[in-house]
C-alpha positions as CSV (number, residue, x, y, z in Angstrom):
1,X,-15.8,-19.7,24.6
2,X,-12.4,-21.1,23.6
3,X,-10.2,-19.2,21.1
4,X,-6.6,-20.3,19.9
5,X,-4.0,-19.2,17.2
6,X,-2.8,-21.6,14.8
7,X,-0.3,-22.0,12.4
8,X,0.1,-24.9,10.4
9,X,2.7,-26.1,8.1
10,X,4.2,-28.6,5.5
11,X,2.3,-28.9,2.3
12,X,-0.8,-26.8,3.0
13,X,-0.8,-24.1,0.3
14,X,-2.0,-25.1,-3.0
15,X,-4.2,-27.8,-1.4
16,X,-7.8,-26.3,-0.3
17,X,-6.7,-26.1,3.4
18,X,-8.4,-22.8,3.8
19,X,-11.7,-23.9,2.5
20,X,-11.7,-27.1,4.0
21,X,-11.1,-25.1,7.4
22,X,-13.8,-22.8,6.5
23,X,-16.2,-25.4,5.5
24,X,-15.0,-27.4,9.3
25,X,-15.3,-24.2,11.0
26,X,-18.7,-23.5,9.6
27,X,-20.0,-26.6,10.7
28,X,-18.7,-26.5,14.4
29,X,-20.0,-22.9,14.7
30,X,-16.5,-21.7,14.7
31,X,-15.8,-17.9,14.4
32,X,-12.9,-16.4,12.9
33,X,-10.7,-16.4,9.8
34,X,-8.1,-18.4,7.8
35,X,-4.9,-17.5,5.6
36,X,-2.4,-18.1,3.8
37,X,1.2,-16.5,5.1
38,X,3.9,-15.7,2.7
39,X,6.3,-18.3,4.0
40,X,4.0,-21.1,3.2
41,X,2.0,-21.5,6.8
42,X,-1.8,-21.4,7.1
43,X,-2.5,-18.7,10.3
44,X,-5.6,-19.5,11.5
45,X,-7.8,-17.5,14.5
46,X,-10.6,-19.8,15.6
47,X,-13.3,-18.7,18.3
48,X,-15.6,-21.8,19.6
49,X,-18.6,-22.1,21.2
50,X,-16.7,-24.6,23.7
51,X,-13.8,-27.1,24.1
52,X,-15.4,-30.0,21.7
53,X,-16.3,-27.8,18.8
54,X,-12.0,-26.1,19.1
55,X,-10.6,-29.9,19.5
56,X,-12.7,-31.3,16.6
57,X,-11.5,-28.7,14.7
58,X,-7.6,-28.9,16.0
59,X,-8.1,-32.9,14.9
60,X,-9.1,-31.8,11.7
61,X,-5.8,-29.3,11.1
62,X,-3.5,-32.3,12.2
63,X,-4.4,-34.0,9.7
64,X,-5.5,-31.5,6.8
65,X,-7.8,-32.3,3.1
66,X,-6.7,-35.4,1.5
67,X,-3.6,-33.6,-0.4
68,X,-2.5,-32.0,2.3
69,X,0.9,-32.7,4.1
70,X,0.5,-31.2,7.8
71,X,4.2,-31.6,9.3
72,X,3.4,-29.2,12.0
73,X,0.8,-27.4,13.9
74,X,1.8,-24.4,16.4
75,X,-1.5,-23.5,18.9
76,X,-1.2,-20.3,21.1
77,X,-4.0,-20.0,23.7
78,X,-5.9,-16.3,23.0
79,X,-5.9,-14.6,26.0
80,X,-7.6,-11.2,24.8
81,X,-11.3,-11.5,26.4
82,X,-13.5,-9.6,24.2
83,X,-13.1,-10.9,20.8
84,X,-16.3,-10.3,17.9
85,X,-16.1,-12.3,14.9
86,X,-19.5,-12.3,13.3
87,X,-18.6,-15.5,11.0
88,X,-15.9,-17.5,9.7
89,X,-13.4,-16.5,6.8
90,X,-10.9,-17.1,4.0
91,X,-8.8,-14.2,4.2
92,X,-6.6,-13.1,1.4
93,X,-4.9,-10.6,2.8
94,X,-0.8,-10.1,3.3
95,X,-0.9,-8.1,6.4
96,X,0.9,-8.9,9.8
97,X,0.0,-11.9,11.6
98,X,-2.3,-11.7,14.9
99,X,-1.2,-9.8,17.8
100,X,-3.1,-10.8,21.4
């Protein structure tokens, strides 16, 4: 299992970038949750089944849906060990960003 926090930005509010990263992360078997942050980033806590599944995804984020701008994209390695996320989600919440 590979797990990583992202934060992307540029032009990635207003665009679909969370579902389009749920709909990706679905389809990779990605576990974990997506967001919008109040200073216009998209935080993003993906847990994959191995290295092909995160770097697909990662590919994906670099480049974003079609009216996207991506200008930059910020990957921490996770190194908490025991981590249950029972699916993917769009998050709406305001709260603090993730803390390993």
């Amino acid at each position: 299992m590979v797990t990583k926090h992202i934060y992307i930005s540029g032009k990635v509010q207003g665009v679909s970038f969370r579902y389009h990263t749920y709909e990706r992360a679905h389809k990779l078997n990605i576990k974990g949750w997506v967001r919008n942050l109040e200073d216009g980033r998209v935080e993003i806590i993906a847990h994959a089944p191995n290295d092909a599944s995160m770097n697909e995804l990662i590919a994906f984020l670099q480049v974003g849906p079609a009216a996207a701008k991506v200008e930059n994209v910020k990957i921490e390695d996770v190194s908490r060990k025991t981590i249950d996320f029972a699916d993917f989600s769009i998050r709406r919440d305001g709260g603090p960003t993730w803390q390993d």
